[in-house]
C-alpha positions in Angstrom: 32.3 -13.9 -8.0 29.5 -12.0 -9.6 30.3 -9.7 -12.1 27.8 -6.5 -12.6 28.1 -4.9 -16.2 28.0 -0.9 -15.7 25.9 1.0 -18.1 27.5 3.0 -20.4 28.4 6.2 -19.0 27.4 8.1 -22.4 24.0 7.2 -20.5 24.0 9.8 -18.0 24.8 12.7 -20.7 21.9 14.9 -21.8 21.0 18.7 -22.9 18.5 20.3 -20.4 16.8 22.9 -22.1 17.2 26.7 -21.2 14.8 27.5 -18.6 15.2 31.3 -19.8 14.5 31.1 -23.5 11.6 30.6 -25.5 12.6 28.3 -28.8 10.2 25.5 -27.4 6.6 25.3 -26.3 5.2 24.3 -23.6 4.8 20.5 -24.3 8.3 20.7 -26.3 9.8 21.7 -23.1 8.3 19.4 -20.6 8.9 16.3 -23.7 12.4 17.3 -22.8 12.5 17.5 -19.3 10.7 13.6 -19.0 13.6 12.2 -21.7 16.1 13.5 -19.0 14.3 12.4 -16.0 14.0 8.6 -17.9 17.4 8.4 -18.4 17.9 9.3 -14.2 15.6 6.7 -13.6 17.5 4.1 -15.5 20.6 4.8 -13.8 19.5 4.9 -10.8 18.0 1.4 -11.8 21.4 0.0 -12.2 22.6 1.6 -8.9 19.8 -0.2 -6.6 19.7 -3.2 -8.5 24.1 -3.4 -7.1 22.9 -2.1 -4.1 20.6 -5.1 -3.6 22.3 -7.5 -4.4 25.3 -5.6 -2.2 23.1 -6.5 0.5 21.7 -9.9 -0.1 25.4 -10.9 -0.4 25.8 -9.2 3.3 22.5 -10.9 4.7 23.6 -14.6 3.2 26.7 -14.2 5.1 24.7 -14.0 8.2 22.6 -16.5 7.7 25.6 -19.1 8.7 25.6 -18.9 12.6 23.5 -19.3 15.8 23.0 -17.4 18.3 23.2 -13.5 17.2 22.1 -14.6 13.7 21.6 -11.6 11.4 22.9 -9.1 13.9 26.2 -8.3 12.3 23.2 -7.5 8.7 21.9 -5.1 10.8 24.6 -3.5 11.8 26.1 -3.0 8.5 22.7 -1.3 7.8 23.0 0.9 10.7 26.6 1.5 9.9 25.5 2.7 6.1 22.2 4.4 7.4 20.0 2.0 5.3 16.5 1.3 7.0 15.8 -2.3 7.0 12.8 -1.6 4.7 14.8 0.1 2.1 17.4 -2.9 2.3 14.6 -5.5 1.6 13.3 -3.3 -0.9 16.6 -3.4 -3.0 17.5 -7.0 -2.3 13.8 -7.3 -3.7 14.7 -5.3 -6.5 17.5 -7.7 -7.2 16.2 -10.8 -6.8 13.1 -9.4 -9.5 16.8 -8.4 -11.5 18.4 -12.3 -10.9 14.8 -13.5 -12.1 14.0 -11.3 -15.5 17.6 -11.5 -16.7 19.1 -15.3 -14.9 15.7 -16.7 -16.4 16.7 -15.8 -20.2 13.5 -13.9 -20.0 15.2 -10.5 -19.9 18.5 -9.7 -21.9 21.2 -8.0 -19.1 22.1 -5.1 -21.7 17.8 -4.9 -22.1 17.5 -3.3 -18.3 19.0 0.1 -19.8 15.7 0.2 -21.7 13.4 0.2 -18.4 12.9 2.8 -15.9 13.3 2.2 -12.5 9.6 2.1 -11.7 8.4 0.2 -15.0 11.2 -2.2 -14.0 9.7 -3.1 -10.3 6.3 -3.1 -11.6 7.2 -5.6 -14.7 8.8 -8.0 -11.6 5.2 -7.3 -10.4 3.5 -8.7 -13.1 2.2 -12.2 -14.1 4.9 -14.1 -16.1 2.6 -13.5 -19.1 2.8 -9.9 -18.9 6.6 -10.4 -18.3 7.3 -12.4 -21.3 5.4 -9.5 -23.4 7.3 -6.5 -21.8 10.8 -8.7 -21.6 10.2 -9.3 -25.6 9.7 -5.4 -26.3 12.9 -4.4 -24.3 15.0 -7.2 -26.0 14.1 -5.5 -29.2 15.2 -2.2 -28.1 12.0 -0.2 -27.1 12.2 1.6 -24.2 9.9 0.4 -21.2 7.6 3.3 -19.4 5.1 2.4 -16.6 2.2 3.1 -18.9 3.6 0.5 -21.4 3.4 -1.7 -18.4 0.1 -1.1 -17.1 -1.6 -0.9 -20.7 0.1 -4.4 -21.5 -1.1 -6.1 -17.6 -4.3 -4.1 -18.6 -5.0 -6.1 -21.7 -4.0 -9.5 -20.3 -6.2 -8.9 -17.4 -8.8 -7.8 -19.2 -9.0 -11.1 -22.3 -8.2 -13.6 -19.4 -9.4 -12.9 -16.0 -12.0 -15.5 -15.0 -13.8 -13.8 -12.6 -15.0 -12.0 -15.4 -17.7 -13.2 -17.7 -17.3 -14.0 -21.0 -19.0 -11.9 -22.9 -16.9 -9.1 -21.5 -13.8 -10.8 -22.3 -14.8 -11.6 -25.6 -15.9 -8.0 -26.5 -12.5 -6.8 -24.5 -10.9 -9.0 -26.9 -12.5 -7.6 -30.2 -11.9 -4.2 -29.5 -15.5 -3.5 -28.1 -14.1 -2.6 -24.6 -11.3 -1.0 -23.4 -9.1 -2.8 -21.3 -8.3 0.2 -18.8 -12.0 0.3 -18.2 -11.8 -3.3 -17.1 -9.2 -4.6 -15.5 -9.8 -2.5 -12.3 -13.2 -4.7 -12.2 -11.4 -7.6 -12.4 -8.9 -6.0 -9.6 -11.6 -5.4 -7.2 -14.1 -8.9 -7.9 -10.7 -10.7 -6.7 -11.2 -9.3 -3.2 -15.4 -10.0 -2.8 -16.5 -13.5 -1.4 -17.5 -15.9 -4.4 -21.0 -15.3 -4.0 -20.8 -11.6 -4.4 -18.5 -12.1 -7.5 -20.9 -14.9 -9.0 -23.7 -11.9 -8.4 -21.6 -9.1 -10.3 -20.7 -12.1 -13.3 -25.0 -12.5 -13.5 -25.7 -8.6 -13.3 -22.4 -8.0 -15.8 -23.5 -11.5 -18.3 -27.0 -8.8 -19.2 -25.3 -5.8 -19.7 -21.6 -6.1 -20.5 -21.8 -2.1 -21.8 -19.1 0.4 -20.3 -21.4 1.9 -18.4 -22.5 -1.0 -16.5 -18.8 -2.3 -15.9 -18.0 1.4 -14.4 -21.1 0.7 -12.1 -19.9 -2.4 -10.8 -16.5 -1.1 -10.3 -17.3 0.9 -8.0 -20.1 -0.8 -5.9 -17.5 -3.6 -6.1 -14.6 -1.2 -4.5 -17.0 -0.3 -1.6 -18.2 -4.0 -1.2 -14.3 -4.9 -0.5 -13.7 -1.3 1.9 -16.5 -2.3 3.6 -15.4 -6.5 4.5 -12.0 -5.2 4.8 -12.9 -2.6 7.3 -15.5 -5.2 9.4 -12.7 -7.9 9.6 -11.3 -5.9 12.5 -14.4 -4.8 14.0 -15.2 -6.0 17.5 -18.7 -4.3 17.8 -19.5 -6.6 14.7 -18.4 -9.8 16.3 -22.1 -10.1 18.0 -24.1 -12.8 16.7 -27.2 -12.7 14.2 -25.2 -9.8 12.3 -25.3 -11.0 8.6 -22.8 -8.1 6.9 -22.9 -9.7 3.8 -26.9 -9.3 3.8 -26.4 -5.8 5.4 -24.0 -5.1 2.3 -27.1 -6.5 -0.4 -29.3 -3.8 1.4 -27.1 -0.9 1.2 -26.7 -1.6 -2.1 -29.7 -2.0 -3.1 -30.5 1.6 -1.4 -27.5 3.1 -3.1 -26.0 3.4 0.0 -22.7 1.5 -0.5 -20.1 4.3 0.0 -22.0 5.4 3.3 -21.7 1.8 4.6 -18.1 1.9 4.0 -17.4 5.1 5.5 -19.4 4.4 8.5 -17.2 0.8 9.3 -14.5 2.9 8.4 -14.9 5.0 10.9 -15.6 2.6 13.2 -12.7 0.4 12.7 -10.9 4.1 13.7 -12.5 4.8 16.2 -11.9 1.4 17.9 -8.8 1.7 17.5 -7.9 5.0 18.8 -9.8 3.4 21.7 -7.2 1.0 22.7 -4.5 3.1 21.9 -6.0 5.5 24.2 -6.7 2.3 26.8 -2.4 1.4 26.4 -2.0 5.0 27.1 -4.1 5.6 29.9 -2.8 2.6 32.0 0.6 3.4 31.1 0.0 6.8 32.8 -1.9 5.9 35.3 1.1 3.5 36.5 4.3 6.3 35.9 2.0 8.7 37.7 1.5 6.1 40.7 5.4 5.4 40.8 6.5 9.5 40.3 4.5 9.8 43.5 5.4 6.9 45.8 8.8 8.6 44.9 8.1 11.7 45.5 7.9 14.0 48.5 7.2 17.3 50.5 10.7 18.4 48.8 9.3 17.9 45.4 6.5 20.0 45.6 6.5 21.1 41.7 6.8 18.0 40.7 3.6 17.0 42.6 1.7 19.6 41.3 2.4 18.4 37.8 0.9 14.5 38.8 -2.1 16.6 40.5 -2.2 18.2 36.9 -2.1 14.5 35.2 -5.1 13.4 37.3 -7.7 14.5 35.2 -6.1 12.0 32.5 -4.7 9.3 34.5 -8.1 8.9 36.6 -11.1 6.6 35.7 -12.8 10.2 34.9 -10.9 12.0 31.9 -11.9 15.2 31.2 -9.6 16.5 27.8 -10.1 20.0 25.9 -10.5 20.0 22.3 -8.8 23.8 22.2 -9.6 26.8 20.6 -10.4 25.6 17.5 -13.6 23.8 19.0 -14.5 26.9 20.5 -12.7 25.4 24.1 -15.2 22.6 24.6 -14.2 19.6 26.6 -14.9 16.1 26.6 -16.0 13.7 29.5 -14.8 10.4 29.6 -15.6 7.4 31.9 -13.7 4.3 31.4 -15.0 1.1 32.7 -13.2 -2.3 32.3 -15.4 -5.1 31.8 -14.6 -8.8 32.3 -12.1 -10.2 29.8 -14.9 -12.1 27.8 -16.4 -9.1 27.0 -16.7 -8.4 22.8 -17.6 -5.0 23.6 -14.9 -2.3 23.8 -14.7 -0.3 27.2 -17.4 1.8 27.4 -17.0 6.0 27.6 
């Protein structure tokens, strides 16, 4: 059987101050009010850590089985009125518990020094950054999210290799500041190689702050804007060269209008099949309502008359008052099933 060690209840005891007077300033009082909330958050640590692990002993049980397998999981979850994403969530939360503390990394009575967040986001990090944060709490220091990011900040920062070295090196002496680099190193993990060997030249000449903001950010629009084309069908034509498109706009300093623009696009296609699933949907109750219906039904018929206007090949929709009650005119067309285009309005 597994035992689960409760924190000490002495944890949960603490003086809020008095809303009312005025012995403390401003940052005295909020100082306060965070101390409070930390030790809440470390509590409720504990608690989902048994909740998870509550329900990963529930969900192992139904693993044994056929047919039906993982119903009687579900059920329990719909019995306790847990979503099935907050149940993975906590089992998550306890396996990252099983795997800081079972490894040795972690010390069990350490946990009371993490808050609930800083302790997900340590089970986020790379073992590295674990070992570092696991050795702090085993010596007592309490573990905020900031001490987590500033630690994963530094060890992405001295190490990353899509990063060149001369950045590393002056990240390592002190010369840089790590918050100011690691979200380069974040965002040149999601370009193609070939970008990310063109940042690494650009970066090698001019490893300044300045520079490594720069690239930051044409790097964060570089990865919106292949994120965002990935699902494009109007793209999928061939001679289109994005990546060569991509070189342009940045080049013209036009990066974050490139990205908006496939961004749109990608929403806009999409609403467009939505709006396709919806439309033929509608077309077919409307069909069925009035097969079934009759001359004693003649209400009902003059709602599906009403429908018409969106069920038919011809759509005509109102915007409403706050477009000054303009309407739109749609035509939909289905092509042939090889067709890359979307249907055409």
């Amino acid at each position: 059987m597994e035992k689960i060690t409760s924190p000490d209840p002495s944890i949960i005891e603490f003086d809020l101050p008095d809303p009312e007077k005025d012995d403390l300033s401003s940052l005295e009082f909020l100082d306060r009010l965070q101390q409070a909330w930390s030790v809440c958050e470390r509590f409720d640590l504990h608690t989902d850590i048994w909740r998870g692990k509550i329900l990963r002993v529930v969900r192992d049980r139904e693993k044994k089985g056929g047919e039906g397998r993982g119903a009687g999981f579900l059920q329990w979850l719909r019995e306790m009125d847990i979503s099935k994403t907050r149940a993975y969530a906590l089992i998550q939360l306890a396996d990252s518990a099983d795997e800081l503390v079972d490894g040795g990394m972690l010390e069990e009575t350490s946990v009371n020094n993490f808050s609930r967040r800083s302790f997900i986001e340590t089970a986020q990090s790379s073992t590295e950054v674990q070992q570092m944060i696991a050795e702090s709490a085993n010596n007592g220091k309490e573990i905020t999210r900031k001490e987590v990011k500033r630690l994963s900040d530094e060890y992405t920062a001295a190490t990353c290799p899509l990063l060149p070295d001369e950045i590393r090196q002056r990240t390592q002496e002190n010369l840089l500041p790590p918050k100011i680099v690691a979200p380069l190193a974040k965002e040149l993990s999601k370009l193609p190689l070939q970008i990310q060997e063109d940042f690494r030249v650009l970066l090698k000449e001019s490893p300044d702050i300045e520079s490594i903001k720069e690239a930051t950010n044409a790097a964060k629009w570089i990865g919106k804007s292949n994120d965002a084309s990935l699902s494009i069908r109007a793209l999928q034509k061939k001679g289109i060269n994005l990546d060569k498109a991509t070189q342009e706009a940045q080049r013209i300093d036009a990066l974050a209008f490139l990205a908006d623009a496939l961004s749109q696009a990608k929403t806009i296609e999409a609403s467009v099949l939505r709006l396709h699933t919806a439309w033929k949907k509608l077309g077919g109750i409307n069909e069925r309502l009035w097969v079934e219906s009759g001359s004693s039904t003649p209400y009902l018929r003059e709602v599906l008359n009403a429908l018409q206007v969106l069920s038919g090949s011809n759509m005509k929709v109102s915007l409403g008052e706050l477009w000054g009650g303009k309407k739109i005119r749609m035509q939909i067309v289905e092509e042939q099933a090889d067709c890359l285009e979307p249907p055409k309005f």
